[in-house]
MISEMI-969588 format. One record per residue (C-alpha): x negated, y, z negated; residue number from 1. Coordinates in steps of 0.001 Angstrom, whole numbers, plus 500000, padded with zeros to 6 digits. Each point is the difference from the previous one (the first is absolute). Example, Ala and Ser with C-alpha at 12.3 -4.5 7.8 and 13.67 -1.06 7.14 Angstrom:
BEGIN
<site px="487700" py="495500" pz="492200" n="1"/>
<site px="498630" py="503440" pz="500660" n="2"/>
END
This chain:
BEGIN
<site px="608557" py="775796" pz="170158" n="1"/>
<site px="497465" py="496833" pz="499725" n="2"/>
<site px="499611" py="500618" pz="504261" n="3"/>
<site px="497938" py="503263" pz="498857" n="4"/>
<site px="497671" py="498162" pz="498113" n="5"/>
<site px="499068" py="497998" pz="502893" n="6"/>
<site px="496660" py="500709" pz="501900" n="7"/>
<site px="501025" py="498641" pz="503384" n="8"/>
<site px="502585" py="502843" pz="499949" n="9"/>
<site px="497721" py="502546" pz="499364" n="10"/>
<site px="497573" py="498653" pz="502845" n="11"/>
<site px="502741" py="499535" pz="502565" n="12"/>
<site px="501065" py="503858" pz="499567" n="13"/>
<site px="496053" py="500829" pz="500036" n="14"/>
<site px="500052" py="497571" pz="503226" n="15"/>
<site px="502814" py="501916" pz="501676" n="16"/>
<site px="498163" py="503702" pz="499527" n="17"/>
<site px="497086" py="498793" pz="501788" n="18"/>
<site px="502170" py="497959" pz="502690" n="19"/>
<site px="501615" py="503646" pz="500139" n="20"/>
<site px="496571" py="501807" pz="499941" n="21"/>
<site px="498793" py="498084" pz="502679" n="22"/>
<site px="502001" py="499018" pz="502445" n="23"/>
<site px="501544" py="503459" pz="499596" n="24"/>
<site px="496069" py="501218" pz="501769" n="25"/>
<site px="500898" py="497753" pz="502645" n="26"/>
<site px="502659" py="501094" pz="501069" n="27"/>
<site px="500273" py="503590" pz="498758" n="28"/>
<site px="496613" py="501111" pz="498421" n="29"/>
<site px="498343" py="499931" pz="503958" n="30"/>
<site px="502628" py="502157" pz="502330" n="31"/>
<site px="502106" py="502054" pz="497311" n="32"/>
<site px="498761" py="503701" pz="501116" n="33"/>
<site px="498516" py="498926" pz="503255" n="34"/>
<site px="499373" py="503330" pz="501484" n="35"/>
<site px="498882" py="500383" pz="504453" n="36"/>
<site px="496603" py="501562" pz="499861" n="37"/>
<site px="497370" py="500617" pz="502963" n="38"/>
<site px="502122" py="498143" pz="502610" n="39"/>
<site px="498113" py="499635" pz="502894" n="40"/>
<site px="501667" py="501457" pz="503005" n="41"/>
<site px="498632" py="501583" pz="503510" n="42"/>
<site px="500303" py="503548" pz="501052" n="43"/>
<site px="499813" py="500472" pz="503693" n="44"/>
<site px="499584" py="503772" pz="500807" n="45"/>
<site px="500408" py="500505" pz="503768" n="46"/>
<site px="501898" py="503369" pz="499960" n="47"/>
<site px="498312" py="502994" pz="502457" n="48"/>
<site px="500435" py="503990" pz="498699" n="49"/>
<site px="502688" py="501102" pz="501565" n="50"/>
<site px="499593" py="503964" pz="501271" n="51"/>
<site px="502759" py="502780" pz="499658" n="52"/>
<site px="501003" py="502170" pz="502596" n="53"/>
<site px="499018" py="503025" pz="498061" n="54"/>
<site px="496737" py="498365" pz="498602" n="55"/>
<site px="498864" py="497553" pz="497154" n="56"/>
<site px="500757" py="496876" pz="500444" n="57"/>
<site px="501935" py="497416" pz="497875" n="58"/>
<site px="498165" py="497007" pz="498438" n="59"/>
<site px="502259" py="497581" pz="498527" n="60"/>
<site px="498391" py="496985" pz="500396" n="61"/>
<site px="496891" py="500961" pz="497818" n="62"/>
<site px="502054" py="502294" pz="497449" n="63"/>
<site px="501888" py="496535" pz="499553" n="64"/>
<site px="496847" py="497938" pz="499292" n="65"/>
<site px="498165" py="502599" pz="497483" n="66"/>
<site px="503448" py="499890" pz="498238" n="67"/>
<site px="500724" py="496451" pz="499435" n="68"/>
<site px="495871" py="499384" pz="499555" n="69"/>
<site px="499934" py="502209" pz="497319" n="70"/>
<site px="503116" py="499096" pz="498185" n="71"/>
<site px="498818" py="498003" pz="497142" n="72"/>
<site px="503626" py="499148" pz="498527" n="73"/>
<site px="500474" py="497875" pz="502709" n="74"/>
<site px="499331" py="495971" pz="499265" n="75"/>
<site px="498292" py="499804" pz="503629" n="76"/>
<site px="496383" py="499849" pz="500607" n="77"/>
<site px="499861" py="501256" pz="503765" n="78"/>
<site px="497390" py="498185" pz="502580" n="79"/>
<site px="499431" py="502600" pz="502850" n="80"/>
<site px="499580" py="498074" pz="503583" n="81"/>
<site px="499835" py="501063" pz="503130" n="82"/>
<site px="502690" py="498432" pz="502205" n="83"/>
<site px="503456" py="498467" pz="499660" n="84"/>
<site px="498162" py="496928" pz="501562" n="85"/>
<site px="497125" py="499527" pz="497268" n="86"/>
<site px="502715" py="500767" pz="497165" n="87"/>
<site px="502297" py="497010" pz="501339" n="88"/>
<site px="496695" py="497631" pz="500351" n="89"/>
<site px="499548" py="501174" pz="496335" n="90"/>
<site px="504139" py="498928" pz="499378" n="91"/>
<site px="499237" py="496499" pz="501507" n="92"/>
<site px="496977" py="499865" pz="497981" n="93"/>
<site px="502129" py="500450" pz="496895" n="94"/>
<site px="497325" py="502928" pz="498977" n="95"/>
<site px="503171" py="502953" pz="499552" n="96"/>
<site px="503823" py="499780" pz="499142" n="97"/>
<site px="500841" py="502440" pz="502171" n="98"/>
<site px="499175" py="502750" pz="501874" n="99"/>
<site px="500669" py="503642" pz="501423" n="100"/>
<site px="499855" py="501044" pz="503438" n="101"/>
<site px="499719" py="503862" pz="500811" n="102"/>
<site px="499996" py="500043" pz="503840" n="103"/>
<site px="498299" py="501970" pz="502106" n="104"/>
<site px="502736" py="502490" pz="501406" n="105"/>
<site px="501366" py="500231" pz="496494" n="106"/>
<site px="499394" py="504025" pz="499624" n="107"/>
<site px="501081" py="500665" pz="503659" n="108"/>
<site px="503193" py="497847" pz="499221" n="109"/>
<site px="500426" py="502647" pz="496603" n="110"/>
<site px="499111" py="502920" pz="502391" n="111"/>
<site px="502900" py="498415" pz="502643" n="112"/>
<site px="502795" py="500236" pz="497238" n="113"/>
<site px="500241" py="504267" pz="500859" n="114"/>
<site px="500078" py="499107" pz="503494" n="115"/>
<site px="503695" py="499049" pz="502234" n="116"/>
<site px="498241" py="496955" pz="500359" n="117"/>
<site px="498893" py="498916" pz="496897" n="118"/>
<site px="498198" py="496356" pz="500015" n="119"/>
<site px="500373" py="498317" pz="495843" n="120"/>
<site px="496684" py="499875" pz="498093" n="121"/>
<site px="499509" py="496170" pz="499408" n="122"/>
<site px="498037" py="498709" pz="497154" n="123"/>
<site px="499783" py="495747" pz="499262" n="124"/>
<site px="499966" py="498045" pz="497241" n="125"/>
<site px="498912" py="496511" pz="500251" n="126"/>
<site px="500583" py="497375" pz="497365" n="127"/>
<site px="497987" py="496710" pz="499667" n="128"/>
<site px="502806" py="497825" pz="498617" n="129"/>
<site px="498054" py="496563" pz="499880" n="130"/>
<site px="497609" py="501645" pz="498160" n="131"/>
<site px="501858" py="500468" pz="496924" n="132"/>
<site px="503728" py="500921" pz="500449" n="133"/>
<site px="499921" py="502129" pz="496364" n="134"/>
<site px="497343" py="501744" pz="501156" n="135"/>
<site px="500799" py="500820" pz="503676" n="136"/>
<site px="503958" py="501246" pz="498300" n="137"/>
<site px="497544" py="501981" pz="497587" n="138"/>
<site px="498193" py="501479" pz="503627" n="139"/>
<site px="503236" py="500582" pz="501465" n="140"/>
<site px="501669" py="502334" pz="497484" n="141"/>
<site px="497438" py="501678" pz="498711" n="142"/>
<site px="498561" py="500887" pz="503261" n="143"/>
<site px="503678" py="500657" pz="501063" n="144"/>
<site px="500536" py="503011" pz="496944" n="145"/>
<site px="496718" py="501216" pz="500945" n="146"/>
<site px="500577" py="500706" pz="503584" n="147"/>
<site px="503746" py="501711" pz="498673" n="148"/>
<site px="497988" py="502166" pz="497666" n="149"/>
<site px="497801" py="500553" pz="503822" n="150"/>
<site px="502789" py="500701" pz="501992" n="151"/>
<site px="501571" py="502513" pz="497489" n="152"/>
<site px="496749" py="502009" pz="499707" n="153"/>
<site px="499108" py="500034" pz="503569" n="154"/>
<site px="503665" py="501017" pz="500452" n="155"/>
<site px="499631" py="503294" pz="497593" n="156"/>
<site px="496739" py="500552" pz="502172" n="157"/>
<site px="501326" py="499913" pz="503226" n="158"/>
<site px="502692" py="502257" pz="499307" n="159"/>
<site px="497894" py="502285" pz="498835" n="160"/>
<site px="497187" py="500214" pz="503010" n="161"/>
<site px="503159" py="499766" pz="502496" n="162"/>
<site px="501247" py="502528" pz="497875" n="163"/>
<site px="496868" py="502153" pz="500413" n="164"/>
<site px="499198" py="499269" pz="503498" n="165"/>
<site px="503191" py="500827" pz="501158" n="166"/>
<site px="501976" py="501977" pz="498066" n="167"/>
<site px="502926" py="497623" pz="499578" n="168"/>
<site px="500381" py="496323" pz="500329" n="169"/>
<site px="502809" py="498925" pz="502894" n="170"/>
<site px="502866" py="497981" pz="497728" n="171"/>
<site px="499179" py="496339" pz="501698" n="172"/>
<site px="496003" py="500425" pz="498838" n="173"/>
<site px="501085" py="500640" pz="496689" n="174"/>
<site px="502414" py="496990" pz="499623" n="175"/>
<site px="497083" py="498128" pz="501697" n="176"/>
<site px="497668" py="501515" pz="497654" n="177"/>
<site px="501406" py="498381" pz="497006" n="178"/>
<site px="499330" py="496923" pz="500805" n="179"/>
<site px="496640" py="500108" pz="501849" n="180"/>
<site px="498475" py="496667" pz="499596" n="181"/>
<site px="501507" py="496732" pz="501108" n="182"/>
<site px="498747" py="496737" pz="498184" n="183"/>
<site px="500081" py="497075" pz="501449" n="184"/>
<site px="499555" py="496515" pz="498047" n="185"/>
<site px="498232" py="496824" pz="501481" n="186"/>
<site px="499463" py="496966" pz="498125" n="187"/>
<site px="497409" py="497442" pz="500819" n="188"/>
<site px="499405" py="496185" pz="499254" n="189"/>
<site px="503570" py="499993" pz="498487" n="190"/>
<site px="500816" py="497052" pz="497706" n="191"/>
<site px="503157" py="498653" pz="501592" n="192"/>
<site px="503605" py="498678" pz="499254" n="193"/>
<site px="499955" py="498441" pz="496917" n="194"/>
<site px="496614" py="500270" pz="498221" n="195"/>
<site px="501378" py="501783" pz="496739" n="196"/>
<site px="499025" py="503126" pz="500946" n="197"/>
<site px="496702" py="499049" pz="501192" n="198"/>
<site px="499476" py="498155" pz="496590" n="199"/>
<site px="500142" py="496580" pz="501716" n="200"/>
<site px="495939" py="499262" pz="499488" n="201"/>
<site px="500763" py="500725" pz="496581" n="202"/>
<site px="502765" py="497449" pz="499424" n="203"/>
<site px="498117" py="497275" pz="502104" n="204"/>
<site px="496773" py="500490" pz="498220" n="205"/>
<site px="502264" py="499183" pz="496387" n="206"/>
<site px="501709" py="497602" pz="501524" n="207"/>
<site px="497065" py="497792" pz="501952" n="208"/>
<site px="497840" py="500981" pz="496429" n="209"/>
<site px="503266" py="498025" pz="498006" n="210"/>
<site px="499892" py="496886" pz="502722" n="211"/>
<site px="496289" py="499770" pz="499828" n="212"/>
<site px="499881" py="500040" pz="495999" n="213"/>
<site px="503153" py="496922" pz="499868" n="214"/>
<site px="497324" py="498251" pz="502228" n="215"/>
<site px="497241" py="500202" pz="498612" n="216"/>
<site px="501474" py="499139" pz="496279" n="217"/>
<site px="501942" py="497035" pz="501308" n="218"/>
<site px="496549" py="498761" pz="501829" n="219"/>
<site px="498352" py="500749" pz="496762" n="220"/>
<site px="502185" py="498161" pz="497763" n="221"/>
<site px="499833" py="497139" pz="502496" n="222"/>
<site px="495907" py="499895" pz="500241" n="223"/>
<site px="499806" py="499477" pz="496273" n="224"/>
<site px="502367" py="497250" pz="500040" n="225"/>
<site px="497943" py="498372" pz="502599" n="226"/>
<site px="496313" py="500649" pz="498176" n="227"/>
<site px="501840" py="499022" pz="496487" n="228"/>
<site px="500899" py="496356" pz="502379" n="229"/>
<site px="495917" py="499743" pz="500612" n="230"/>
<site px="499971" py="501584" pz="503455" n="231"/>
<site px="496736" py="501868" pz="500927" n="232"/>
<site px="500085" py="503861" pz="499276" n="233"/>
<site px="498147" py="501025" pz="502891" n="234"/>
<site px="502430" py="497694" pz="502327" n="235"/>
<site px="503097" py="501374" pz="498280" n="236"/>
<site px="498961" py="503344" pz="500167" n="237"/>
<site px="499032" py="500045" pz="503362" n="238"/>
<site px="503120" py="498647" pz="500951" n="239"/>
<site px="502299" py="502782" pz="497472" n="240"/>
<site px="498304" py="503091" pz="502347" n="241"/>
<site px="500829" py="497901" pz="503736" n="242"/>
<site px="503392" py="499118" pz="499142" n="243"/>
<site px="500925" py="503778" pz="498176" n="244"/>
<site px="498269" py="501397" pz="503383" n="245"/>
<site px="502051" py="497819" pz="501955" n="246"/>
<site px="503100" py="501063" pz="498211" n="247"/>
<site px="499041" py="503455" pz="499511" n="248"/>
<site px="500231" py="500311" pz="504061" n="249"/>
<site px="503553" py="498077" pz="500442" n="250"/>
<site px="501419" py="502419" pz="496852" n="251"/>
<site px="498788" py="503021" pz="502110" n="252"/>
<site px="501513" py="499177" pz="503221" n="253"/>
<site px="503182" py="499352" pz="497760" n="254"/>
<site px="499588" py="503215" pz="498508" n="255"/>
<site px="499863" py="501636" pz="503109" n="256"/>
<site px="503112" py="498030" pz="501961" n="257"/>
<site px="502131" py="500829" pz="496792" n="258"/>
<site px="499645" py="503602" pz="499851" n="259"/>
<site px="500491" py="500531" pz="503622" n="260"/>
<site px="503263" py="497341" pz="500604" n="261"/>
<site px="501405" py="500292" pz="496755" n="262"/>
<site px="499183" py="503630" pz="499108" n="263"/>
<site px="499731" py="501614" pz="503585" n="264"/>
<site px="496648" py="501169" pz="499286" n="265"/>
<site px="498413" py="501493" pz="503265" n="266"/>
<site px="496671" py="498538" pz="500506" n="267"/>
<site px="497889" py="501312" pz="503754" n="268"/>
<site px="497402" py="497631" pz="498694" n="269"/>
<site px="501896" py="496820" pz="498038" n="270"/>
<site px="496444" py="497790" pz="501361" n="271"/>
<site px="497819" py="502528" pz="498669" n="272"/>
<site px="502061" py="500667" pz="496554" n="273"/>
<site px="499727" py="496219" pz="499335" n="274"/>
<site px="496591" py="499625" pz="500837" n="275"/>
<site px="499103" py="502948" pz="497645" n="276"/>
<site px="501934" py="498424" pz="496889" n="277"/>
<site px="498906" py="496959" pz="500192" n="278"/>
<site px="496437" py="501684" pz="499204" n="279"/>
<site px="501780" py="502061" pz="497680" n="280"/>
<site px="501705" py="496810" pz="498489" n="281"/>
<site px="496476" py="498009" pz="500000" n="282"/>
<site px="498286" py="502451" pz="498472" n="283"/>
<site px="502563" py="500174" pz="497217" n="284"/>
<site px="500110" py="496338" pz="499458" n="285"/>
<site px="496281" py="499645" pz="499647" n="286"/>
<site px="499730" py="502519" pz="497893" n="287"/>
<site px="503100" py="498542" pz="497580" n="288"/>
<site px="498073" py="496549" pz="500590" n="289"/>
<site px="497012" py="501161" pz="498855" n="290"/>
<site px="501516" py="501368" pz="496855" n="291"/>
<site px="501770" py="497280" pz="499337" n="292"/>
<site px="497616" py="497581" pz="500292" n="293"/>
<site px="497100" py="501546" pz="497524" n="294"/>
<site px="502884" py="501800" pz="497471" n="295"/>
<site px="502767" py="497284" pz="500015" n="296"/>
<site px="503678" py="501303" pz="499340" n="297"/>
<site px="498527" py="503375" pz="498574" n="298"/>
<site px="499156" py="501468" pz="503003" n="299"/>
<site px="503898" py="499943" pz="500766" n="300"/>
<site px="500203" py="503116" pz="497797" n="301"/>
<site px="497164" py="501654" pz="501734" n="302"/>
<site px="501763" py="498999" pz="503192" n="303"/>
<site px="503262" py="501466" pz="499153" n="304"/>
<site px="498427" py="503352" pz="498762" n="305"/>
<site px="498018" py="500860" pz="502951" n="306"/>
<site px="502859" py="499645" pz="501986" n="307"/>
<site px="502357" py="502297" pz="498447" n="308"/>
<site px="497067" py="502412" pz="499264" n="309"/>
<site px="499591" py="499883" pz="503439" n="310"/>
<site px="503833" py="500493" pz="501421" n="311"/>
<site px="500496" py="503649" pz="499797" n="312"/>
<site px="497112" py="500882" pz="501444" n="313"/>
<site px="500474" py="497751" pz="503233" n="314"/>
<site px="502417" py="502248" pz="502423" n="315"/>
<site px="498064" py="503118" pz="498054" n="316"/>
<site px="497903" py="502066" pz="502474" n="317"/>
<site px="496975" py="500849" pz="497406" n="318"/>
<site px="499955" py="503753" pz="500575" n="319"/>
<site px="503043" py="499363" pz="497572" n="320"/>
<site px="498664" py="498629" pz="497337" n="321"/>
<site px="498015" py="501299" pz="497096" n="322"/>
<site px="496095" py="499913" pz="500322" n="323"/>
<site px="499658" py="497482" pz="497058" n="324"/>
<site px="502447" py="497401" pz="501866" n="325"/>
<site px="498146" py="500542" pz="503586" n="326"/>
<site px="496621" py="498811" pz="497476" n="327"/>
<site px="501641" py="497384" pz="498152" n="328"/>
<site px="502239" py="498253" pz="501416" n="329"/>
<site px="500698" py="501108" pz="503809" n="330"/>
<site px="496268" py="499770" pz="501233" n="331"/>
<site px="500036" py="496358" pz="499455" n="332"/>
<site px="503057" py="498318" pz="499420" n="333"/>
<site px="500700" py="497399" pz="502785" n="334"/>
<site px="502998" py="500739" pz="500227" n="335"/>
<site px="499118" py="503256" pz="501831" n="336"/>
<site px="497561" py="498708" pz="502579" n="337"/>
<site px="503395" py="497100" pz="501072" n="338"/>
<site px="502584" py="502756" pz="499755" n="339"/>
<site px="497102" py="502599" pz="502073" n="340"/>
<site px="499453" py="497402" pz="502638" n="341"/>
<site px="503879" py="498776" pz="501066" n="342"/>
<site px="500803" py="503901" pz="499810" n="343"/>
<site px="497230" py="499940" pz="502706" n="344"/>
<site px="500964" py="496661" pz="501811" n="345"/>
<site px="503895" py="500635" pz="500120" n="346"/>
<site px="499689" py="504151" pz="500756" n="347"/>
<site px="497096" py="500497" pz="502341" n="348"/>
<site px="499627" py="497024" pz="502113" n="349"/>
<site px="499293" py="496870" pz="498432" n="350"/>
<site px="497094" py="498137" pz="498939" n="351"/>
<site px="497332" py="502234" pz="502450" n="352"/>
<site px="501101" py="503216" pz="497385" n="353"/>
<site px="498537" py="498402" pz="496610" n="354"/>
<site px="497283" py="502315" pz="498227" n="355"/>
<site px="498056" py="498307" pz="497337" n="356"/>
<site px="502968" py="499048" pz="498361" n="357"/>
<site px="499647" py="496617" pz="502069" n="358"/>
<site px="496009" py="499559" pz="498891" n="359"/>
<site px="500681" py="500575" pz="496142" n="360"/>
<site px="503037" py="497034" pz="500312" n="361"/>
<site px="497653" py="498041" pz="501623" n="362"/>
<site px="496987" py="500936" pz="497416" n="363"/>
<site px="502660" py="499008" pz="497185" n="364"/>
<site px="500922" py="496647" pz="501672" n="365"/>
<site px="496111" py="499272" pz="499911" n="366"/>
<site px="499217" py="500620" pz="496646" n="367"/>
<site px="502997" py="498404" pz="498292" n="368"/>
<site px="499558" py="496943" pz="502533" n="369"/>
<site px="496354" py="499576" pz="498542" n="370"/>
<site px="501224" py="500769" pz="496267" n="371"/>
<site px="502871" py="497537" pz="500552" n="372"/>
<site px="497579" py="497178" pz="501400" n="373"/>
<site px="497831" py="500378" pz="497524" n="374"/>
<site px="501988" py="499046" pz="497401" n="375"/>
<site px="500122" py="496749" pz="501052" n="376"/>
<site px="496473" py="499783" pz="498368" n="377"/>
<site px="501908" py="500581" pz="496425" n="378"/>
<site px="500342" py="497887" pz="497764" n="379"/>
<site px="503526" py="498851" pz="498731" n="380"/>
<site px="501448" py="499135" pz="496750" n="381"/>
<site px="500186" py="496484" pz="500116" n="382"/>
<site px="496087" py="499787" pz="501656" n="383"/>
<site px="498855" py="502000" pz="497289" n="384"/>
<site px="501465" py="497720" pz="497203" n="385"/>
<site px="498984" py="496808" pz="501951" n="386"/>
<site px="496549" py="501477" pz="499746" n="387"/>
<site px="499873" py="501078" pz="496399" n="388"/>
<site px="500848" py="495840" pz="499002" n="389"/>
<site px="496768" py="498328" pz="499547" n="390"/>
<site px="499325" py="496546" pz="501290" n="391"/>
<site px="500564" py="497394" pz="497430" n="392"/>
END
């Protein structure tokens, strides 16, 4: 029983709760409960009354749009445009996941279902797959129950203003009339064969983060070998950020010629995808550089927990996660704006489609290259004691 009376027991089951506590946020604490809330997605309401033959007229189109505007169960936060062509600029634009298309002969096309010649009702849903694919498969069922709740109620309608009109509805309109809307699905900027479900950015963004972090400790280790020998810091550190820069580029083109021959990932734009993580992949290894170089071996743990902070909410699209994560954690984590930008690169046309995701990279390269240079004007160990001895 003499283990019990040991303190480094006691601190290394302490040690575990908070290993537990912690990484346990990471990982769990940030997406457990994720709920879809105000996704943004277009609502293009072309549809034309439609008039019956005995008067009144049938307006589908705008019975459609009060209803699903006014529905505040549903996770969707609906952008009213004018056109199919202004909602698709909007798609490529990644401002919506999706949107709805009520066409313009959509009430004639109900009206058409009593007729011998009846001509479907045709409503679209368009998905924006690139965007985010857990979002757009979020768009694409809800929107899907929603327009067969629709279709059921304008079906219960329309029998009963046939009904009215004429005094009895002809057997073919009625088996028409129960299913009066036809949906038809469209995606756009689609991820490809072999991009883990359009998780691929995700997985590179980890995986260049990883190479860039071996890097930058090896070239670490090494510089203070070579200052401890007497070489200048400046010189030394100069020449740590060229060569990680250097190899920083050569690991992303490897990166990039693995996962497409090895792992048969589809890439449109494999120039464009390297190009974009080898900023990615600089900006991570200056700012792991610049850590290292002030903190030492400490910053190794800050290192390790920004990264799997950061993880979960990579592939997330943020209308999914809780306010307090959007704050804290998703408005700024780097990870994001690398993850952001190839979603952008690989989905919607290469290097030409980068928001500011591109600009912040390129702010965070800056900054850590300054912070990282100027550390060369620190002082090391060994300088310090050589100038504490006083001359005999």
């Amino acid at each position: 029983m003499a283990i019990f009376k040991q303190k480094m027991l006691w601190m290394g089951i302490v040690l575990v709760f908070v290993v537990l506590i912690v990484f346990g946020a990471a990982m769990m604490g940030t997406v457990l409960g994720a709920k879809p809330k105000d996704i943004p997605v277009a609502l293009v309401m072309l549809d034309q009354a439609a008039k019956l033959p005995a008067g009144g007229a049938i307006e589908a189109g705008k019975m459609m749009q009060e209803k699903l505007t006014a529905n505040t169960q549903l996770p969707i936060k609906w952008i009213t445009v004018g056109s199919e062509e202004e909602a698709r600029i909007g798609l490529d634009k990644h401002e919506y996941y999706g949107a709805l298309v009520l066409p313009a002969d959509l009430s004639n096309g109900l009206l058409s279902l009593a007729t011998p010649a009846p001509k479907p009702a045709t409503v679209q849903i368009i998905v924006n797959e690139g965007m985010s694919a857990q979002a757009s498969t979020a768009v694409k069922q809800i929107l899907g129950q929603v327009m067969k709740g629709v279709s059921l109620e304008l079906s219960k309608q329309l029998l009963g203003q046939i009904g009215q009109q004429t005094g009895q509805v002809p057997v073919g309109a009625a088996q028409a009339l129960l299913t009066p809307l036809v949906v038809q699905e469209e995606t756009v900027h689609p991820v490809g064969i072999n991009n883990a479900s359009g998780n691929a950015p995700g997985l590179l963004t980890q995986t260049i983060w990883i190479g860039s972090l071996v890097i930058g400790m090896i070239l670490f280790l090494t510089t203070q070998k070579t200052i401890a020998a007497g070489a200048r810091r400046w010189t030394v550190i100069v020449s740590q950020t060229v060569a990680g820069l250097v190899v920083i580029g050569l690991a992303s083109g490897f990166l990039v010629w693995m996962a497409t021959s090895w792992y048969g990932m589809e890439l449109m734009q494999a120039d464009d995808t390297w190009l974009f993580l080898w900023l990615a992949g600089c900006a991570f290894f200056l700012l792991q550089s610049a850590l290292l170089n002030w903190i030492g071996l400490p910053a190794m743990g800050i290192l390790v927990l920004l990264m799997f902070f950061s993880m979960p909410v990579m592939n997330m699209a943020p209308e999914f996660l809780s306010q307090a994560t959007q704050d804290w954690l998703y408005s700024w984590t780097p990870f994001r704006f690398v993850a952001t930008g190839l979603r952008e690169v690989m989905y919607f046309g290469g290097l030409d489609s980068v928001s500011t995701n591109a600009s912040v990279l390129w702010s965070i390269a800056g900054g850590c290259l300054a912070v990282l240079l100027a550390s060369s004007l620190k002082k090391g160990k060994a300088a310090k004691e050589k100038g504490a001895v006083a001359p005999v």
